[in-house]
C-alpha positions as CSV (number, residue, x, y, z in Angstrom):
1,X,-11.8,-26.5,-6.6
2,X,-13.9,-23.8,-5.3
3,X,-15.0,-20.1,-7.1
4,X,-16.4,-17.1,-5.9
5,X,-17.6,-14.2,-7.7
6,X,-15.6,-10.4,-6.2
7,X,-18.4,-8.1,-6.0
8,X,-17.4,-4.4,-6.5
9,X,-20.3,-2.2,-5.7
10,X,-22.8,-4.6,-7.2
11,X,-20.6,-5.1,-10.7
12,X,-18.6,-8.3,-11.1
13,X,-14.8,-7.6,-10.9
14,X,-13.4,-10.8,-11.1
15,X,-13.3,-14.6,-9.7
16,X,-11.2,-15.7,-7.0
17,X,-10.5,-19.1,-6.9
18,X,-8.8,-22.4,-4.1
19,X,-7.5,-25.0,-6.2
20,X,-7.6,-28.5,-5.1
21,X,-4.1,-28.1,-3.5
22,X,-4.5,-25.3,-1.7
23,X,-3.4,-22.4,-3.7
24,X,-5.6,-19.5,-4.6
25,X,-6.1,-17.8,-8.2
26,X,-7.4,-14.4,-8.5
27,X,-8.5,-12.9,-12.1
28,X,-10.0,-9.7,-13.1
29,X,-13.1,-10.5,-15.2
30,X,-12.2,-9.2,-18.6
31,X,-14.5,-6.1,-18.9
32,X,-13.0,-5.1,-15.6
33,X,-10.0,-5.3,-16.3
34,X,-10.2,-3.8,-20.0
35,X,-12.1,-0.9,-18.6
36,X,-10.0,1.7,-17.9
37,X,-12.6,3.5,-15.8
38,X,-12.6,0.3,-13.2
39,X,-10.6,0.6,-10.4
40,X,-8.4,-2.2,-8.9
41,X,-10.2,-3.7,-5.8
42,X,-7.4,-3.1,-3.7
43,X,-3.8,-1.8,-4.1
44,X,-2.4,-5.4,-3.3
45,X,-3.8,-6.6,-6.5
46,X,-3.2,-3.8,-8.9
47,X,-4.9,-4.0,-12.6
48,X,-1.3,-4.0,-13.8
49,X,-1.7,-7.8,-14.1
50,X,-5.0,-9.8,-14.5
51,X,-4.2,-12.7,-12.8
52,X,-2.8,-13.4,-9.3
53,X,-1.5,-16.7,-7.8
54,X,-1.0,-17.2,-4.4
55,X,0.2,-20.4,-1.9
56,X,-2.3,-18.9,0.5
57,X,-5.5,-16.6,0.8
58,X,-4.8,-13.0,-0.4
59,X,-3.9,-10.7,2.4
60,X,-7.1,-8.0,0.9
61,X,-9.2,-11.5,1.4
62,X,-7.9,-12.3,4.0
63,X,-8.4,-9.3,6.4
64,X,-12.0,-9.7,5.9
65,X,-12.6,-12.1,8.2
66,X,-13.6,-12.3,11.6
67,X,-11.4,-12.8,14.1
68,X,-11.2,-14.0,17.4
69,X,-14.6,-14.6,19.5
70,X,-16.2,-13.9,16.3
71,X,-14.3,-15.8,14.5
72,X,-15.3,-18.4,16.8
73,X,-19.1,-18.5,17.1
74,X,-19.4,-17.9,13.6
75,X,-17.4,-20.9,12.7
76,X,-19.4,-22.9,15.3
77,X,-22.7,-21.5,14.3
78,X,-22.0,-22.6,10.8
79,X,-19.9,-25.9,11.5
80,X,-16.8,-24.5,9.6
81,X,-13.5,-25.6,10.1
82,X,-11.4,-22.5,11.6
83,X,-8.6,-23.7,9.5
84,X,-10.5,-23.3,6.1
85,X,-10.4,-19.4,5.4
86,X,-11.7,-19.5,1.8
87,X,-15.3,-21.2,3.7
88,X,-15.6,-18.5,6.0
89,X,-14.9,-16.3,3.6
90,X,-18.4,-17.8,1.4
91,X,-20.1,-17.6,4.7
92,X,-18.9,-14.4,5.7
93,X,-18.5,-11.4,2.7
94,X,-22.0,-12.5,0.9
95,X,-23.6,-10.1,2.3
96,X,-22.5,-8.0,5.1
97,X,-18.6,-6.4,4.9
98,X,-17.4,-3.3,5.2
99,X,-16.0,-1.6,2.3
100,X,-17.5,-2.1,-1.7
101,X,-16.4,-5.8,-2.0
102,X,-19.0,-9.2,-1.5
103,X,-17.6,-12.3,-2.3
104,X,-20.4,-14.9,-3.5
105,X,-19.9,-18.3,-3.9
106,X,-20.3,-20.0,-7.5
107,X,-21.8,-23.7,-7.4
């Protein structure tokens, strides 16, 4: 299992998880989500629920990620498996994305 924190302009909105087989998690952290005056971090994951599953990485996740020639030095800069989204995700949305979200890896 691997976590990561979702950043939303410097305030902890929630915790998106992989779980051991694969599938991903993603929960609003509860003062998020029992704050009316926080947004939902994207309209594919509306604060209508507080927890998401899905077989695979969440399409708002998912379309932060390099692609192509990027997609390929970075993973060979950083010896990550192209195949394994929710790493390049850690490596990639720490620091530098566009838009308000970071996504920052929990040990």
């Amino acid at each position: 299992m691997r976590q990561a924190e979702v950043i939303y302009k410097k305030e902890l909105a929630g915790i998106l998880t992989q779980l051991d087989d694969g599938s991903f998690i993603f929960r609003y952290h509860d003062l998020w989500y029992n704050n009316s005056g926080k947004p939902a971090i994207s309209l594919t994951l509306p604060k209508r629920r507080q927890e998401y599953t899905s077989e695979f990485l969440f399409p708002f996740f998912y379309n932060m990620l390099p692609e192509g020639s990027n997609k390929q030095v970075v993973c060979f800069e950083l010896r990550i498996d192209p195949k394994d989204e929710f790493g390049l995700l850690l490596a990639t949305a720490r620091f530098d994305t566009i838009g308000a979200i970071q996504i920052k890896k929990i040990d």
